[in-house]
Each structure stands twice: as C-alpha cells, then as structure tokens.
N, CA and C of each residue as an Amber inpcrd file, in Angstrom:
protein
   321
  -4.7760000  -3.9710000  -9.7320000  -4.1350000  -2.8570000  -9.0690000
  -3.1720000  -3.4160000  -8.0220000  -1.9650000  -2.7370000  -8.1240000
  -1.2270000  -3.1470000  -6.9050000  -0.5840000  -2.2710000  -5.9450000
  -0.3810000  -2.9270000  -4.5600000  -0.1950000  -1.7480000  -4.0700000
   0.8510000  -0.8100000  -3.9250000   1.9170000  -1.4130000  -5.2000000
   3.5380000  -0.1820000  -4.9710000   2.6630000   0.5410000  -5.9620000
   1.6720000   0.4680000  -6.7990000   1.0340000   1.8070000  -8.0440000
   0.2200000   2.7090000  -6.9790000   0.0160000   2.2260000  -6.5360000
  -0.7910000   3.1720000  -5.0670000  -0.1360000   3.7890000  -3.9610000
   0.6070000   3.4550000  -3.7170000   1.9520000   3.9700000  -3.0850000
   2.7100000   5.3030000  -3.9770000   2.9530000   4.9020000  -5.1750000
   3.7350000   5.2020000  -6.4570000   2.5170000   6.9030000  -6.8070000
   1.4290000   6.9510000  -6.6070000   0.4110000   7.6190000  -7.2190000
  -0.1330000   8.6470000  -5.7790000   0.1850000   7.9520000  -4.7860000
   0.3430000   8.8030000  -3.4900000   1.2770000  10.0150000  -3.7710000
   2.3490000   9.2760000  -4.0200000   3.8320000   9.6600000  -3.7790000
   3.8190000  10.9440000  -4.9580000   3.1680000  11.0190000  -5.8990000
   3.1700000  11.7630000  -7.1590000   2.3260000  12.8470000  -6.4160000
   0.8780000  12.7330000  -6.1370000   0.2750000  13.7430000  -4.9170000
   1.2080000  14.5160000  -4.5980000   1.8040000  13.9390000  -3.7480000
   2.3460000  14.8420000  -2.1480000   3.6320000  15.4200000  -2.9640000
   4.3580000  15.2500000  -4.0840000   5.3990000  15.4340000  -4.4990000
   5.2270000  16.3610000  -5.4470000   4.2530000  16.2270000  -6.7620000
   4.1020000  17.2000000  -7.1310000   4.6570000  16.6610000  -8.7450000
   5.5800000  15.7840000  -8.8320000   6.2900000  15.4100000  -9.9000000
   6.3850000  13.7340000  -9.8320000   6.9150000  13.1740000 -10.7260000
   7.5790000  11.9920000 -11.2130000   9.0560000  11.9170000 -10.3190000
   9.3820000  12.6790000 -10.8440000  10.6340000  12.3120000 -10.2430000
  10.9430000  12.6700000  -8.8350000  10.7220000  13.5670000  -8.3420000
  10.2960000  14.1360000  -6.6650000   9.9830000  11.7610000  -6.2220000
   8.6440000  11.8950000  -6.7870000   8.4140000  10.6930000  -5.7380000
   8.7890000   9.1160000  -6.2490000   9.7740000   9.4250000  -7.4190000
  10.7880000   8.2820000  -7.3890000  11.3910000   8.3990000  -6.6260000
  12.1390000   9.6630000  -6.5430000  13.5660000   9.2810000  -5.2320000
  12.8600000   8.9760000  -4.0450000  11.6580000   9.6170000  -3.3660000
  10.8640000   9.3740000  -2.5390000  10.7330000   7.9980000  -2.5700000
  10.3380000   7.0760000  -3.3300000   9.8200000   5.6210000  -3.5190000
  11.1880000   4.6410000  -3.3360000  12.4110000   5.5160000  -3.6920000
  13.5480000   4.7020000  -3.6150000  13.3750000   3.5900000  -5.4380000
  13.0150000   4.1880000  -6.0450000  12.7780000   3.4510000  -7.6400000
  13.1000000   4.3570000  -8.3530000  13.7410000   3.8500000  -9.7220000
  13.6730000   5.1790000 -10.9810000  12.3170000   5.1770000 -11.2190000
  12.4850000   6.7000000 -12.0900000  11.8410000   7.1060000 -12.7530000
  10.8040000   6.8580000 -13.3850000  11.8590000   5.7940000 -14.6610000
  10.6310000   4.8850000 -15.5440000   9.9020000   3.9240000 -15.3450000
  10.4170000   3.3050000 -13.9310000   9.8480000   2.2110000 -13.0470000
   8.2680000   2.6700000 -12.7560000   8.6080000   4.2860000 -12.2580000
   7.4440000   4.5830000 -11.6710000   6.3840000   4.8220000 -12.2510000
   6.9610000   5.7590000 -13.6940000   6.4020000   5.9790000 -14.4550000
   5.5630000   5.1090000 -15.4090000   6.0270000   3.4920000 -15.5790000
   5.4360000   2.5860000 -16.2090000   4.4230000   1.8250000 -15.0440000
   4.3590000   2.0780000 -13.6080000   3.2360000   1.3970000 -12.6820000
   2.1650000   2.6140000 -13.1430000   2.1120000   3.8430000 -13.1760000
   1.4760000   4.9430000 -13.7630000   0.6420000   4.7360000 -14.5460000
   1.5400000   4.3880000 -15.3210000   1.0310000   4.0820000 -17.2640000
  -0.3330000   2.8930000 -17.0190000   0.2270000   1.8030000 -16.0490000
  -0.5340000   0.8470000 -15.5980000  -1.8060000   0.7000000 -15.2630000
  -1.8850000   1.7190000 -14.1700000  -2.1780000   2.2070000 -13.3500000
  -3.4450000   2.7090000 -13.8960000  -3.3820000   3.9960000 -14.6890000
  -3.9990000   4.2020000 -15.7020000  -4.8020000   3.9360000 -16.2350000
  -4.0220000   2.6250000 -17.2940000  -4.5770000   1.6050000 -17.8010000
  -6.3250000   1.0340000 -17.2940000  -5.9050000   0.9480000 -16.0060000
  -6.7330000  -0.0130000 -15.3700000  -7.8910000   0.8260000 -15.1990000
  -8.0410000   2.1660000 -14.7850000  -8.9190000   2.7800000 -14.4310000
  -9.2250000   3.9230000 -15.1510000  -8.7820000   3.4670000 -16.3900000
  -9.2740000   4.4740000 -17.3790000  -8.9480000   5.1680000 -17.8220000
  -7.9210000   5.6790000 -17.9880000  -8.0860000   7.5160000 -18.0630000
  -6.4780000   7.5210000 -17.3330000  -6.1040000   9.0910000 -17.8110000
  -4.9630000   9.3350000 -16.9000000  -4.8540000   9.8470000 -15.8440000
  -4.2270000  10.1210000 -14.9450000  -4.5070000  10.5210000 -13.4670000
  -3.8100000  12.0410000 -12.6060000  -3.1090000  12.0210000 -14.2730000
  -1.8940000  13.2070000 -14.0960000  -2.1190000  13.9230000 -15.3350000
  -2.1060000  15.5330000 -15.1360000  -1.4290000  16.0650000 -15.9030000
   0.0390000  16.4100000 -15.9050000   0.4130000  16.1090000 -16.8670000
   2.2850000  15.8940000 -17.2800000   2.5530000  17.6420000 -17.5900000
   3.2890000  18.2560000 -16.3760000   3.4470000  19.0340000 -17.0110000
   5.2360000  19.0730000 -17.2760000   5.6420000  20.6280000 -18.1800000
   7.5040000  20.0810000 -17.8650000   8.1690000  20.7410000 -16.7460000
   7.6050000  20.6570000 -15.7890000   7.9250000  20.5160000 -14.3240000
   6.8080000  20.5250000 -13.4850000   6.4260000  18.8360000 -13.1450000
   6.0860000  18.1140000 -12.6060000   4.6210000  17.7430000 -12.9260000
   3.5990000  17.5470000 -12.0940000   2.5410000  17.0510000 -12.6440000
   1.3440000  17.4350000 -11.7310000  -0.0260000  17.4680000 -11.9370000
  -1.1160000  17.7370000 -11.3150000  -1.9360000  16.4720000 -11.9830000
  -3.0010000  16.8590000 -10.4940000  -4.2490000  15.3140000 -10.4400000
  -4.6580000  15.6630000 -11.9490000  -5.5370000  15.0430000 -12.6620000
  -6.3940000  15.0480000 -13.6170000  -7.8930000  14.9840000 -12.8910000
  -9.2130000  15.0240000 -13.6160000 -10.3180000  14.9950000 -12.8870000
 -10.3150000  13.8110000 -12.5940000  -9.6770000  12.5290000 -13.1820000
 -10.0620000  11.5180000 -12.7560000  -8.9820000  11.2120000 -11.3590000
  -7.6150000  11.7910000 -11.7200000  -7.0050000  11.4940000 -10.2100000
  -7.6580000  12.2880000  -8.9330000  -8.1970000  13.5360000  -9.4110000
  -9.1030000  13.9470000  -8.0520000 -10.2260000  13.1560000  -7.5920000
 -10.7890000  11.9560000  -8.0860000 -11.8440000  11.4610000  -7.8580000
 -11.3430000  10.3640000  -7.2040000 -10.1940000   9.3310000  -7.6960000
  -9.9520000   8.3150000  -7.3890000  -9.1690000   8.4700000  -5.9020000
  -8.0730000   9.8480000  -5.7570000  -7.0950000   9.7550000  -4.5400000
  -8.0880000   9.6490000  -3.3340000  -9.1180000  10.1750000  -3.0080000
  -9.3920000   9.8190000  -1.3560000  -9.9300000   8.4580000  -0.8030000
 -10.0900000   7.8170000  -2.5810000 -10.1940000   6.0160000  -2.4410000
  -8.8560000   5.1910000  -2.0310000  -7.8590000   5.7620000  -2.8820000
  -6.2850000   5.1960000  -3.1370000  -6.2270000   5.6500000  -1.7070000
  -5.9670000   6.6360000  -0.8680000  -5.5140000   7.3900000   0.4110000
  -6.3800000   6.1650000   1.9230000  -7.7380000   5.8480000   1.1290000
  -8.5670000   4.7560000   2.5600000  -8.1410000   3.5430000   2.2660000
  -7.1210000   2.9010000   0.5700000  -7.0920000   2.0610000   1.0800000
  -5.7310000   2.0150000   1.6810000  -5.0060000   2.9070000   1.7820000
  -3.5560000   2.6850000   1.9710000  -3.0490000   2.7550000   3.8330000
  -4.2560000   3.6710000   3.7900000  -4.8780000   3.4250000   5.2420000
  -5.3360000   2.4750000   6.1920000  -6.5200000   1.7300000   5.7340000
  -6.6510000   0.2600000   6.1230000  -5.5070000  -0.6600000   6.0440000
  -4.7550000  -0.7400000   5.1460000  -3.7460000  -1.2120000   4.7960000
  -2.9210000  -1.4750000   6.0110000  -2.7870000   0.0780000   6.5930000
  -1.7830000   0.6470000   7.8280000  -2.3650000   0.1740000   9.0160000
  -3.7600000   0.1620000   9.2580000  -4.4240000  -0.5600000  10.3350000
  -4.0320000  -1.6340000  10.5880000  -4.2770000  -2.9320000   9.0630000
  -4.3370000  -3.9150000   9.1110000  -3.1380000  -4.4680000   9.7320000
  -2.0970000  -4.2660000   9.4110000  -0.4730000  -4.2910000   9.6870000
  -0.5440000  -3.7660000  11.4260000  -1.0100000  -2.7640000  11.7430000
  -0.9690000  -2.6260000  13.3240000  -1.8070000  -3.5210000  14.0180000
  -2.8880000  -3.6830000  13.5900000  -3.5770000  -4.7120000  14.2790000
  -3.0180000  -6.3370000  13.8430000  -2.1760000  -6.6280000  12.7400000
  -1.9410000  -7.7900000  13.1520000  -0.5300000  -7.7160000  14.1800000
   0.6980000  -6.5290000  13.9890000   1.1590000  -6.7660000  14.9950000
   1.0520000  -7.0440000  16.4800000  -0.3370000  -6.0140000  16.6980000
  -0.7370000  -6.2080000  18.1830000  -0.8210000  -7.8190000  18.2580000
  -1.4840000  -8.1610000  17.5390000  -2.4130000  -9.6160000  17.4690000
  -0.7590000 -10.7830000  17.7910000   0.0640000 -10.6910000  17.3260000
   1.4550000 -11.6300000  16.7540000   1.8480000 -12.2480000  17.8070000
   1.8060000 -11.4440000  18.9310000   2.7060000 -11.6770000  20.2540000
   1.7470000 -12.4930000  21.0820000   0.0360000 -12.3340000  20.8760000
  -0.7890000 -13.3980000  21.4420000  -0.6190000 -14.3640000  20.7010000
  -0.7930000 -14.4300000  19.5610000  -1.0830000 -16.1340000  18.8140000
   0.5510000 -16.7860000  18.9510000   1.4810000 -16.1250000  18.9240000
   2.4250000 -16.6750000  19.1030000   2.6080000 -17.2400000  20.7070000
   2.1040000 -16.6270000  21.4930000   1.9950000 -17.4090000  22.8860000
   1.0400000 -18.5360000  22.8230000   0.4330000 -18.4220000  22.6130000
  -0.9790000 -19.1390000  22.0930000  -0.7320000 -20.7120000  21.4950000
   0.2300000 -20.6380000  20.4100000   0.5380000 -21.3280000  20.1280000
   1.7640000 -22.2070000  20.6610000   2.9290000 -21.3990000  21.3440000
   3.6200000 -22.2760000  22.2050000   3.0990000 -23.0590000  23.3510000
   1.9710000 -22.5230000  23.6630000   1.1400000 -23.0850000  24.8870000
   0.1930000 -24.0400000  24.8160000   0.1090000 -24.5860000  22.8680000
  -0.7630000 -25.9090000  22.7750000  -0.6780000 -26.9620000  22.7640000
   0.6570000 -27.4560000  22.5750000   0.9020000 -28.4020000  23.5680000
   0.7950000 -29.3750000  24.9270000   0.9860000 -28.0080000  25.4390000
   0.8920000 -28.2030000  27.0320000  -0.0750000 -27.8980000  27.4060000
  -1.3440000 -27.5560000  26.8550000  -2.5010000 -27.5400000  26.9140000
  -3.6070000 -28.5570000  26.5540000  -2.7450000 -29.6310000  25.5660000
  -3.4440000 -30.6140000  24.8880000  -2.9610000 -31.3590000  26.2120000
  -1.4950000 -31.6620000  26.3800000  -1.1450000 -32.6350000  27.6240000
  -1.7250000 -32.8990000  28.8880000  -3.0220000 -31.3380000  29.0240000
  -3.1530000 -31.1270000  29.9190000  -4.4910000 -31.3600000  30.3570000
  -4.9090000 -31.4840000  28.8490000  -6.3540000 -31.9070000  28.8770000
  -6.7050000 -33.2470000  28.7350000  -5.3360000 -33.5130000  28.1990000
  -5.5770000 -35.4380000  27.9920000  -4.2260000 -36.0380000  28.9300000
  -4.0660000 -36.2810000  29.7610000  -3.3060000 -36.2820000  31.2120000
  -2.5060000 -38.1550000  30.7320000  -3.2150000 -38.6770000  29.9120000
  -3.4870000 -40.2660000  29.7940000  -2.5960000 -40.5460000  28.3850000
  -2.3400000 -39.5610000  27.4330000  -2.6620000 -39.9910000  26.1510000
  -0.5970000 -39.9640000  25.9400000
C-alpha cells in the first residue's frame, strides 16, 4: 500500500467521484484510477461503487476508510512532530563539536 493510493481513496470520499479528486490530487484520471485498481487489488475487493456520475464506498470501503483516515493522520502528526523536533537536533548538532572540544580541552 502506498501512501498517494490513500491519499487518492481519501480524495474519492470527500469528492464523491474519480474525477472531482483527480483534479483535487493534481493527477489524471487514469493515474488515479489505476492506484484504485491497485489499491483494490491489495485488499480485496473493490472499494467503490462506479456509478455514471461519480462513485460511493462499497461495504468494504466503509470498513477500511476510518483505518486509511488514522493512518493519514499519524502520518500528519508524525511530520509535525518531526518539524518541532528539526530546529533542536539541528542545534544540537552544530553544537557537537564544541562540545567534544570542550570536554576534551587537550585533544
């Protein structure tokens, strides 16, 4: 699984259609439509009903989205908490140097 098909399968959710959350995704169509197909693939079953204007969960996409939705979430954590984190280790690390120099006064 990767995470533009999870992104891609969000985007179909909140949109309602294929094509709604291509332009949304900034990708064509069939791009999206073949991470889908993938997508799918992997977990069985289809996730959409196709209709000819636009699409709904299937039972299996109602089961899987509030998994796809926590991890895309953590995801979003992870990324804020390493930014917080960036600006310490990056001090951190300009400062080991002069921290080694400082501990070994001789060397």
């Amino acid at each position: 699984m990767e995470i533009h098909q999870v992104r891609y399968f969000l985007a179909v959710c909140e949109e309602g259609s294929f094509t709604g959350a291509a332009k949304r995704c900034r990708v064509t169509q069939p791009s999206l439509s073949n991470a889908m197909k993938c997508l799918e693939q992997e977990l069985g079953g289809p996730l959409f009903r196709r209709l000819r204007r636009g699409a709904v969960l299937s039972a299996l996409g109602e089961v899987v989205r509030p998994h796809l939705e926590r991890l895309i979430e953590c995801l979003q954590r992870a990324r804020t908490e390493a930014a917080s984190h960036a600006g310490t280790l990056t001090a951190t690390a300009h400062m080991l140097p002069e921290a080694v120099a400082e501990a070994h006064p001789h060397n």
